[in-house]
N, CA, C and O atoms as a CHARMM CRD file, in Angstrom:
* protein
*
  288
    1    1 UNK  N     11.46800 -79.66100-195.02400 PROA 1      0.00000
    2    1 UNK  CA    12.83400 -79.65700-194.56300 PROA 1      0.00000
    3    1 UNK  C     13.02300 -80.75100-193.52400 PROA 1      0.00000
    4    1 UNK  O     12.19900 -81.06300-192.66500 PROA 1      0.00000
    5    2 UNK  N     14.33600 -81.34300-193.73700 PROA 2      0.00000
    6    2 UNK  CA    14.31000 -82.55300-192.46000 PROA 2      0.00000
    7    2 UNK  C     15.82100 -81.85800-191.93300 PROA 2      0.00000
    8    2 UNK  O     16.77400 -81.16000-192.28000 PROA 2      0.00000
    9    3 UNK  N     15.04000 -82.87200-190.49000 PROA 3      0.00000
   10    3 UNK  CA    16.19000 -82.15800-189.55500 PROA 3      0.00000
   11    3 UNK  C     17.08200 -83.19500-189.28700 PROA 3      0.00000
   12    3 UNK  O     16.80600 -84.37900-189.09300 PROA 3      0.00000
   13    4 UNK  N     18.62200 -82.43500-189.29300 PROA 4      0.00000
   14    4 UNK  CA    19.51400 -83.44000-189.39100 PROA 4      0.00000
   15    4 UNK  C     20.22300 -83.17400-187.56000 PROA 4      0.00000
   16    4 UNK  O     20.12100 -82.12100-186.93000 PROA 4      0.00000
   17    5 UNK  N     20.72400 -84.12300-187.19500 PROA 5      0.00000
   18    5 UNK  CA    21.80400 -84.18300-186.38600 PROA 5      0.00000
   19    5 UNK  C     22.51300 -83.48600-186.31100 PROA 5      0.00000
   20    5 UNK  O     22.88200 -83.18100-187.44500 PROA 5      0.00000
   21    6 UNK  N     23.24400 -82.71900-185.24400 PROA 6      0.00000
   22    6 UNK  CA    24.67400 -82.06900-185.08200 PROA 6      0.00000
   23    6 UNK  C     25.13200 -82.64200-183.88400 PROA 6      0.00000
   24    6 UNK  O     24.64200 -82.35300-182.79200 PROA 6      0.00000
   25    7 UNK  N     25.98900 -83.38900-184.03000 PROA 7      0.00000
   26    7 UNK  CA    27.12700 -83.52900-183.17700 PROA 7      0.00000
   27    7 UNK  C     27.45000 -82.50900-182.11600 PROA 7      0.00000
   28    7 UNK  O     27.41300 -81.28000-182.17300 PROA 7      0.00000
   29    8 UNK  N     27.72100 -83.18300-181.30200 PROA 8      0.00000
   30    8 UNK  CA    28.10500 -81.69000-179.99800 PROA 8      0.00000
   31    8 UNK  C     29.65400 -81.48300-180.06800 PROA 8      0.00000
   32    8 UNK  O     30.43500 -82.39700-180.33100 PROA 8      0.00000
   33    9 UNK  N     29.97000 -80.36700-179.84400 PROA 9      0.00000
   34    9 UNK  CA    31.50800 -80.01100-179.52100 PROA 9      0.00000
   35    9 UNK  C     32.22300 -80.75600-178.98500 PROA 9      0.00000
   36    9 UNK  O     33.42500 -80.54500-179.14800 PROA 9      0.00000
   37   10 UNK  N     31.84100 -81.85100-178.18900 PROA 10     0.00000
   38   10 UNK  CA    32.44100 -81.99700-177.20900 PROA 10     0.00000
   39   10 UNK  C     32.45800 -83.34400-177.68700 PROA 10     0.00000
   40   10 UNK  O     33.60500 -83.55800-177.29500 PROA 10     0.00000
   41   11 UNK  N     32.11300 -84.46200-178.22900 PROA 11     0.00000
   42   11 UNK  CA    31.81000 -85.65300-178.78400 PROA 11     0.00000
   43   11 UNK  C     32.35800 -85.89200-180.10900 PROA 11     0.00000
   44   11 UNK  O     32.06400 -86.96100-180.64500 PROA 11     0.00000
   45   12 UNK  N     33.36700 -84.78700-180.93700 PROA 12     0.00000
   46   12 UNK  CA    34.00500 -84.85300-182.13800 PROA 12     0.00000
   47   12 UNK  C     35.38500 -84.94600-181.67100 PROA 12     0.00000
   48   12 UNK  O     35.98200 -84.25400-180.84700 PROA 12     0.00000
   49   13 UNK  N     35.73800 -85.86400-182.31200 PROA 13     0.00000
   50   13 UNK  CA    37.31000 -86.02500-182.12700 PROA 13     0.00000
   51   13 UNK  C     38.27000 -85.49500-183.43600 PROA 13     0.00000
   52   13 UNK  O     38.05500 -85.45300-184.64700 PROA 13     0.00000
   53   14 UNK  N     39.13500 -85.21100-182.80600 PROA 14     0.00000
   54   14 UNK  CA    40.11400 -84.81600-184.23600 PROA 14     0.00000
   55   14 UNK  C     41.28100 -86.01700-184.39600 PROA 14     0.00000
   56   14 UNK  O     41.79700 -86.36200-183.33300 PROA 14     0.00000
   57   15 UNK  N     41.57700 -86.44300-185.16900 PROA 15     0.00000
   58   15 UNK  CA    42.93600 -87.34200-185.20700 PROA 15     0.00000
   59   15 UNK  C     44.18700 -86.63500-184.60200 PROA 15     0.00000
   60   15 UNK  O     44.51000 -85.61200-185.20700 PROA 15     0.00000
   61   16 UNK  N     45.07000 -87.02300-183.37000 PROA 16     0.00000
   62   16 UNK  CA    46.25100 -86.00800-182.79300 PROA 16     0.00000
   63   16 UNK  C     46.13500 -85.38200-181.74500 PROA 16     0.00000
   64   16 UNK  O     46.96100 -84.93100-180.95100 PROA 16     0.00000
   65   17 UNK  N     44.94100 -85.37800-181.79200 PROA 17     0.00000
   66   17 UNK  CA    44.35600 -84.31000-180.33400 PROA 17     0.00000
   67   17 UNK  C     43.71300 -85.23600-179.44100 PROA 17     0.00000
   68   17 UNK  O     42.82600 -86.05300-179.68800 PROA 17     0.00000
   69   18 UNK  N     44.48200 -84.89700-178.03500 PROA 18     0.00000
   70   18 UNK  CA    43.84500 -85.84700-177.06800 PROA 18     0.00000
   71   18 UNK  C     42.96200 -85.12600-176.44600 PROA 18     0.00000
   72   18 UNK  O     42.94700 -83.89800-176.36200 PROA 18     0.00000
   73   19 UNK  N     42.02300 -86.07800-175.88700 PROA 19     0.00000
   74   19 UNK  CA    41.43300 -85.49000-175.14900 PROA 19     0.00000
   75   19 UNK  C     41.34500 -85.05300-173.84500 PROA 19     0.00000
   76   19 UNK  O     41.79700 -85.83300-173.00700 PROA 19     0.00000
   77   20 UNK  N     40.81700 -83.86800-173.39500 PROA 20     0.00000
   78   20 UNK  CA    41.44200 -83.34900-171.51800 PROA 20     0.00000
   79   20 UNK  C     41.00200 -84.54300-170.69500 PROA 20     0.00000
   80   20 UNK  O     40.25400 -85.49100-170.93300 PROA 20     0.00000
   81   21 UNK  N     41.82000 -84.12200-169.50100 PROA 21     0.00000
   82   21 UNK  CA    41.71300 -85.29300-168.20700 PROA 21     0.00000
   83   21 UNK  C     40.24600 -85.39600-168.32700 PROA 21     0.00000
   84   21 UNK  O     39.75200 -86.50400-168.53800 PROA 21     0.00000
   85   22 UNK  N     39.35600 -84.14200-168.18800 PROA 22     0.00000
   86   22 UNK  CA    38.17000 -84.81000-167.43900 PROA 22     0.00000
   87   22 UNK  C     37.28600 -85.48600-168.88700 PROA 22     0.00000
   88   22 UNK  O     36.23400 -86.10900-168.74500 PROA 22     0.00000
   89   23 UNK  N     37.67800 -85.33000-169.72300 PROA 23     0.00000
   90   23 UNK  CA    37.08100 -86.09500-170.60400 PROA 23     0.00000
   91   23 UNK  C     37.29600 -88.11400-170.74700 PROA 23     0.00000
   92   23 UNK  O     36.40900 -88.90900-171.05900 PROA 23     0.00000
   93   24 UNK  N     38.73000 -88.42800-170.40300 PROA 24     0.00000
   94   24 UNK  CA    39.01700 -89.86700-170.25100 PROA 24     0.00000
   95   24 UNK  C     38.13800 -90.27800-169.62200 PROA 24     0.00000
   96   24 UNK  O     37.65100 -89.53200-168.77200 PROA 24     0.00000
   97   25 UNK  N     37.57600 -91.70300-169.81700 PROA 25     0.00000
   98   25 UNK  CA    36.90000 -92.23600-169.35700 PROA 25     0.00000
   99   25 UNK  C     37.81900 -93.24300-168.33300 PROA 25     0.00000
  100   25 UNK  O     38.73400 -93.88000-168.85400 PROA 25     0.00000
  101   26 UNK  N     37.51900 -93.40600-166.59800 PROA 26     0.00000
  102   26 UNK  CA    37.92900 -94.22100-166.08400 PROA 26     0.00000
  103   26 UNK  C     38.00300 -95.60400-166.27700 PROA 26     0.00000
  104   26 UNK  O     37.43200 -96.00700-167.29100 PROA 26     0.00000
  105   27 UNK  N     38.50600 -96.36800-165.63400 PROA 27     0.00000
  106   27 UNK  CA    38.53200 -97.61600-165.92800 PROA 27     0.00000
  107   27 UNK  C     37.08300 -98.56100-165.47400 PROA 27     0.00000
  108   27 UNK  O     36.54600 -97.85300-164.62200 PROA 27     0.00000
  109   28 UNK  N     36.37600 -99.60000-165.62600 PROA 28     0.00000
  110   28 UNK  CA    35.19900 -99.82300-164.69100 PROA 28     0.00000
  111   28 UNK  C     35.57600-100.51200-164.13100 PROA 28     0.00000
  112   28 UNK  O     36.23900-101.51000-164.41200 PROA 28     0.00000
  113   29 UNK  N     34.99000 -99.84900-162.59300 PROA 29     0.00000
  114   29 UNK  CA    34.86000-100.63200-161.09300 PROA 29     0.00000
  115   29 UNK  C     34.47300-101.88000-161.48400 PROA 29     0.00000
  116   29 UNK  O     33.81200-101.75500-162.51500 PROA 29     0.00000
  117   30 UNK  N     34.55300-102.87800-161.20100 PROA 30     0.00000
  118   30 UNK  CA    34.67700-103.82200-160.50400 PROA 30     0.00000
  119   30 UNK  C     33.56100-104.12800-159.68300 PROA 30     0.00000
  120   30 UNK  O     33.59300-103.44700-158.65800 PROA 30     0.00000
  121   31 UNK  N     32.41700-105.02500-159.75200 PROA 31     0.00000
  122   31 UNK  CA    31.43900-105.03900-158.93300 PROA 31     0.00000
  123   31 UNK  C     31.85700-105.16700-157.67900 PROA 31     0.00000
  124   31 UNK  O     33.07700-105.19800-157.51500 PROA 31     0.00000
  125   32 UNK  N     30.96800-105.27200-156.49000 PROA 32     0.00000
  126   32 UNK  CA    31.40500-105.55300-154.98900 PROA 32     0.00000
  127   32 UNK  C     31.13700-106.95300-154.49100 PROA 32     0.00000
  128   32 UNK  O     30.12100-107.63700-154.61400 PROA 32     0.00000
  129   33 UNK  N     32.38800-107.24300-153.84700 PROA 33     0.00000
  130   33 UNK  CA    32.04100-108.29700-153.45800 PROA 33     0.00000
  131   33 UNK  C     30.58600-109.30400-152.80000 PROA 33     0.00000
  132   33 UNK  O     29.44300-108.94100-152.52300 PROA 33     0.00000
  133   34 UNK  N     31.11900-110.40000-152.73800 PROA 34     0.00000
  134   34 UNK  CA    29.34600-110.82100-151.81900 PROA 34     0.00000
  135   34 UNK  C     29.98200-110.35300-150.23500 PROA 34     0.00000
  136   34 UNK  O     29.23100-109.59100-149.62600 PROA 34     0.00000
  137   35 UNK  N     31.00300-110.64900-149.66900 PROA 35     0.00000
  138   35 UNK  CA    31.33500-109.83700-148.53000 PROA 35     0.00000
  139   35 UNK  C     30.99000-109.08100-148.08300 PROA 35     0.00000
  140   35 UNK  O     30.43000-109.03700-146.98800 PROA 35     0.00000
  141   36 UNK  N     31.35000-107.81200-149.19100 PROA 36     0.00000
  142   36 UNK  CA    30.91900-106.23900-148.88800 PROA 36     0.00000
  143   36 UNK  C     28.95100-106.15100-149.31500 PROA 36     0.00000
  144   36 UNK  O     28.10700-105.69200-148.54500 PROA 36     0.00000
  145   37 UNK  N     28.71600-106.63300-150.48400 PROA 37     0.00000
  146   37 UNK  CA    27.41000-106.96400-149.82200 PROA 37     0.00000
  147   37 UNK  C     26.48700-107.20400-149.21700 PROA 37     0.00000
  148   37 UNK  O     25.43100-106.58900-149.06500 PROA 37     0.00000
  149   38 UNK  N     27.06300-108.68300-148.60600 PROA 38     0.00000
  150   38 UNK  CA    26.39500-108.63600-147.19000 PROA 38     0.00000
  151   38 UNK  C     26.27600-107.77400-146.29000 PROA 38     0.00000
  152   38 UNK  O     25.23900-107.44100-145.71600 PROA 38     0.00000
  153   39 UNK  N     27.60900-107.28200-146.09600 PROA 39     0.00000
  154   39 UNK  CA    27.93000-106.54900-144.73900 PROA 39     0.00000
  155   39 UNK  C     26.87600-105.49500-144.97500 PROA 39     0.00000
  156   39 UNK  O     26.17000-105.14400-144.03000 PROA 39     0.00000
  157   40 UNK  N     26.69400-104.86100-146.41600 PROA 40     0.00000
  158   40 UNK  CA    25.99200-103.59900-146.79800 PROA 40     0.00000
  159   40 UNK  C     24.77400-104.11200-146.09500 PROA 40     0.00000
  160   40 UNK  O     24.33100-103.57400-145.08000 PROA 40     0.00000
  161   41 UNK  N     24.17400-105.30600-146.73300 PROA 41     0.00000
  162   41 UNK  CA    22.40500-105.44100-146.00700 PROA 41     0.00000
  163   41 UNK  C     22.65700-105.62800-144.78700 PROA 41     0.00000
  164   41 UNK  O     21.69400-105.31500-144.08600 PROA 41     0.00000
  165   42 UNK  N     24.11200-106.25000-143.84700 PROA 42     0.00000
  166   42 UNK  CA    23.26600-106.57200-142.75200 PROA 42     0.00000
  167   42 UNK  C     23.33900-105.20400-141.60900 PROA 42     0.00000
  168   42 UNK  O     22.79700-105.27500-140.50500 PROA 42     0.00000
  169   43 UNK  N     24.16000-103.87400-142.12100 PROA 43     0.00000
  170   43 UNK  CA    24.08100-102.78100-141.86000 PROA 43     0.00000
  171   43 UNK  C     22.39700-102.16100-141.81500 PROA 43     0.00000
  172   43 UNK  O     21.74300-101.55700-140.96400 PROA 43     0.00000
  173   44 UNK  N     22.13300-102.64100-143.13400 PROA 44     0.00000
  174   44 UNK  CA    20.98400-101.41700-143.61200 PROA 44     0.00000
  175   44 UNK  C     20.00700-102.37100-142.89800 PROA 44     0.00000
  176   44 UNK  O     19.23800-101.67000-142.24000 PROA 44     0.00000
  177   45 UNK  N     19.66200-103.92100-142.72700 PROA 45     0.00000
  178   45 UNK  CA    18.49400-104.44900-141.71700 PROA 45     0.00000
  179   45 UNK  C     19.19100-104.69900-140.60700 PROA 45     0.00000
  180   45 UNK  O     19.67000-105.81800-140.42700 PROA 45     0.00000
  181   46 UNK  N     19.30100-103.97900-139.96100 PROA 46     0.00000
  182   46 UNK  CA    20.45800-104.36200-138.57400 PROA 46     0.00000
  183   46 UNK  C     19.67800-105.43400-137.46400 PROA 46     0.00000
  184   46 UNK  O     20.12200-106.40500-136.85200 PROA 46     0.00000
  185   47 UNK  N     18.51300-104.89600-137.48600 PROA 47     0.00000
  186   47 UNK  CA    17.62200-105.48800-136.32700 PROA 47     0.00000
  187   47 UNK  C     17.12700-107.09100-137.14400 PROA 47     0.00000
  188   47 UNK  O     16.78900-108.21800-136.78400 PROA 47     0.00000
  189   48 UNK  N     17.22900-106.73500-137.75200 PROA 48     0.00000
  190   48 UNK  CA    16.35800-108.45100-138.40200 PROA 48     0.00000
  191   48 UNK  C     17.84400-109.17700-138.52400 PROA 48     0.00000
  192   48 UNK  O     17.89600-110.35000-138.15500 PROA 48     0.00000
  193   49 UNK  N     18.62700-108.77300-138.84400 PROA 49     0.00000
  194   49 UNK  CA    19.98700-109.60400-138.85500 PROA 49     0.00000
  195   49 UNK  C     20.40100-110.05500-137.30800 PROA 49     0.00000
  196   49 UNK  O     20.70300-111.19400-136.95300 PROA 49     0.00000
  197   50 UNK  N     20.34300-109.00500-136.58200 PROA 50     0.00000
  198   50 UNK  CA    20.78200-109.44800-135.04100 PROA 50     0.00000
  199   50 UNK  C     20.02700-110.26400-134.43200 PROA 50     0.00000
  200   50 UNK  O     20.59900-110.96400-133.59600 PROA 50     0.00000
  201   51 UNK  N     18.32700-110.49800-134.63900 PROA 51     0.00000
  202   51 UNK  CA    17.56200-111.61200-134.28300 PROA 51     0.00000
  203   51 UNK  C     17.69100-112.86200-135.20000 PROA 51     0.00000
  204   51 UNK  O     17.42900-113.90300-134.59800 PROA 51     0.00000
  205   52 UNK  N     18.01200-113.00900-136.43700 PROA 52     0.00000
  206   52 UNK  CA    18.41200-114.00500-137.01300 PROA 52     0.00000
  207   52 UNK  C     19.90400-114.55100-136.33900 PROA 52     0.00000
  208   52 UNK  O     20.01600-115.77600-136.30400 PROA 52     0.00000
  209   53 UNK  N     21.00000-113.78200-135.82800 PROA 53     0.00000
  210   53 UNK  CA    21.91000-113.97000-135.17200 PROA 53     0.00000
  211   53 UNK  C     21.67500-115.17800-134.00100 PROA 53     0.00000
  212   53 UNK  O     22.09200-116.32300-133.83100 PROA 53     0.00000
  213   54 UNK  N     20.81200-114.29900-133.33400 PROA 54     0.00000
  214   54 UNK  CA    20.72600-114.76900-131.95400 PROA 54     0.00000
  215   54 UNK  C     19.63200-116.11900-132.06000 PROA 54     0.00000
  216   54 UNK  O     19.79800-117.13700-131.38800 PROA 54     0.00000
  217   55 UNK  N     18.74100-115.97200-132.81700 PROA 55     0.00000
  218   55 UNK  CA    17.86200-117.23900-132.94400 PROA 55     0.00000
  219   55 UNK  C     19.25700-118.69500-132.89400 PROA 55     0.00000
  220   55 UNK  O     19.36000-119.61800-132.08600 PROA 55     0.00000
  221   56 UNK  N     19.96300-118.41400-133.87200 PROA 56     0.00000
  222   56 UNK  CA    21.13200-119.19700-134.46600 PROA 56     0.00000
  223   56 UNK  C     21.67800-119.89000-133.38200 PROA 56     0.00000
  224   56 UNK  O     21.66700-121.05900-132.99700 PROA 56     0.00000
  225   57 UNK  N     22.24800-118.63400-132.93000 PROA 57     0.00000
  226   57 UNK  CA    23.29100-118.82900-131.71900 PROA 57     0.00000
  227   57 UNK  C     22.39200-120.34100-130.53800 PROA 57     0.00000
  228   57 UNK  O     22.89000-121.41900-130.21500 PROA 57     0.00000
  229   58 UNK  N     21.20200-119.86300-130.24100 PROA 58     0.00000
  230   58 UNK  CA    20.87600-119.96300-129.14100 PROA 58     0.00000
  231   58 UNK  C     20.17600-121.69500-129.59400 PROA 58     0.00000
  232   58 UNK  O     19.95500-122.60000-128.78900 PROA 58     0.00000
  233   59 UNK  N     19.90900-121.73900-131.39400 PROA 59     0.00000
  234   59 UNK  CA    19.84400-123.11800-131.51600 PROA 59     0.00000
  235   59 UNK  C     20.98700-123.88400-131.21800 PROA 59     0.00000
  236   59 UNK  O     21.16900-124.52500-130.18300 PROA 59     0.00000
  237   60 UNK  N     21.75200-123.78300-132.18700 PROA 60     0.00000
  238   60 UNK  CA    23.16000-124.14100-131.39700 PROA 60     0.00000
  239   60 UNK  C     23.57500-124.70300-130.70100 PROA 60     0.00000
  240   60 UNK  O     23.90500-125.88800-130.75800 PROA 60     0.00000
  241   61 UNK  N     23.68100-123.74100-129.61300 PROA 61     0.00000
  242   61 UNK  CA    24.09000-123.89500-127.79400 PROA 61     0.00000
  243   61 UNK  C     22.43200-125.13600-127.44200 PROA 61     0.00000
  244   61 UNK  O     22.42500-125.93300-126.50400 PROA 61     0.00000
  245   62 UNK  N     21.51800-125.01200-128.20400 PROA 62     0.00000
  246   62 UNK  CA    20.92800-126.06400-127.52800 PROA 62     0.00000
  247   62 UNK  C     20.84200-127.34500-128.37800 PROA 62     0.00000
  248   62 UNK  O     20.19300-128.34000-128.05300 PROA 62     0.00000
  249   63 UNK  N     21.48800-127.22500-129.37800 PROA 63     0.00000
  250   63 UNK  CA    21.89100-128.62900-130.44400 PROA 63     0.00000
  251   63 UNK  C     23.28100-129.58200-129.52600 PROA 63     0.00000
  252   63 UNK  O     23.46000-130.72700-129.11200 PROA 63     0.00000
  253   64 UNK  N     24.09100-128.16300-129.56400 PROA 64     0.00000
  254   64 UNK  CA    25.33800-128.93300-128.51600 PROA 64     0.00000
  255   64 UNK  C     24.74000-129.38400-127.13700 PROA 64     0.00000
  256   64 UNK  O     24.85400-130.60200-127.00800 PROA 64     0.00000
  257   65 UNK  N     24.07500-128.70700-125.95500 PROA 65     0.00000
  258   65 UNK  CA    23.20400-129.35600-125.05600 PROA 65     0.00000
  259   65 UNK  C     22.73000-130.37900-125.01000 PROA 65     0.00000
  260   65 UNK  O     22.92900-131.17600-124.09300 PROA 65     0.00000
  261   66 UNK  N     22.04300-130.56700-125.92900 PROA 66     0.00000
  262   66 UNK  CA    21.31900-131.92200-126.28600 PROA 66     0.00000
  263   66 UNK  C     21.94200-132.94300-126.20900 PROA 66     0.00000
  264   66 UNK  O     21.75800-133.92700-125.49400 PROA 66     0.00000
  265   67 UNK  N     23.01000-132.63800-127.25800 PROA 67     0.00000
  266   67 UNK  CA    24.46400-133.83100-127.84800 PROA 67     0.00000
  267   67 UNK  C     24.75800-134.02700-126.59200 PROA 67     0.00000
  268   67 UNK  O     24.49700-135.14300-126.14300 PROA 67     0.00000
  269   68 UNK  N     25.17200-133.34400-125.98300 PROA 68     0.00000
  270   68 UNK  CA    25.67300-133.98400-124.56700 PROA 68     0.00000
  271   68 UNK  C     25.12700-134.26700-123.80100 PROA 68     0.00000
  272   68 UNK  O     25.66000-135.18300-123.17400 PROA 68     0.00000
  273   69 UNK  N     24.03100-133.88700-123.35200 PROA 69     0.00000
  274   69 UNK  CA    23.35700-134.92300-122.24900 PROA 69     0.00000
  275   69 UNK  C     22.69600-136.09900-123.12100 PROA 69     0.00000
  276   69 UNK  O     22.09700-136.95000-122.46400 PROA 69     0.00000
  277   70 UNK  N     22.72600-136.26000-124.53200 PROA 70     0.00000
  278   70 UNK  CA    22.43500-137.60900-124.82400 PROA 70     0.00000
  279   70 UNK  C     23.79400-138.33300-124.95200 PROA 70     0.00000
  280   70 UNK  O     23.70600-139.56100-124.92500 PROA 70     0.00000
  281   71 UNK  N     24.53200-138.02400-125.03100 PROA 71     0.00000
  282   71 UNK  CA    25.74100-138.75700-124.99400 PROA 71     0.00000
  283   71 UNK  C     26.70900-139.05900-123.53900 PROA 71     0.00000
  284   71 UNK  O     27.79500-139.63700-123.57700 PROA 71     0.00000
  285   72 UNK  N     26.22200-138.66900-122.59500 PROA 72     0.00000
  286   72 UNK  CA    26.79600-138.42200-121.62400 PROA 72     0.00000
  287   72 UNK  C     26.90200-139.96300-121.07300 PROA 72     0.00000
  288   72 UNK  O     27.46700-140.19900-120.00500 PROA 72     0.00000
């Protein structure tokens, strides 16, 4: 004997008959931005982001330093 398939109740459609709310399928989301991305990692590594911050910052302020007392 071989075994056949049955369809579930719930996966047969009839022609005319709609199907209930919770059966519609929503529309698809929309991936997330790189924005909201980021923001997500620099939430979830907070501490490695805030020293990458500040490394930044503090080159910077001594790139502009520089510029000016060589240009002065």
């Amino acid at each position: 004997m071989s075994e056949t398939s049955i369809p579930e109740a719930s996966s047969v459609t009839h022609p005319g008959v709609e199907a209930p709310a919770s059966e519609v399928m929503a529309p698809p989301e929309p991936p997330p931005s790189y924005v909201k991305l980021a923001m997500r990692n620099m939430v979830r590594k907070g501490g490695k982001s805030l020293f990458h911050f500040t490394l930044t910052a503090i080159g910077l302020m001594g790139l502009f330093v520089g510029l000016a007392y060589l240009t002065h």
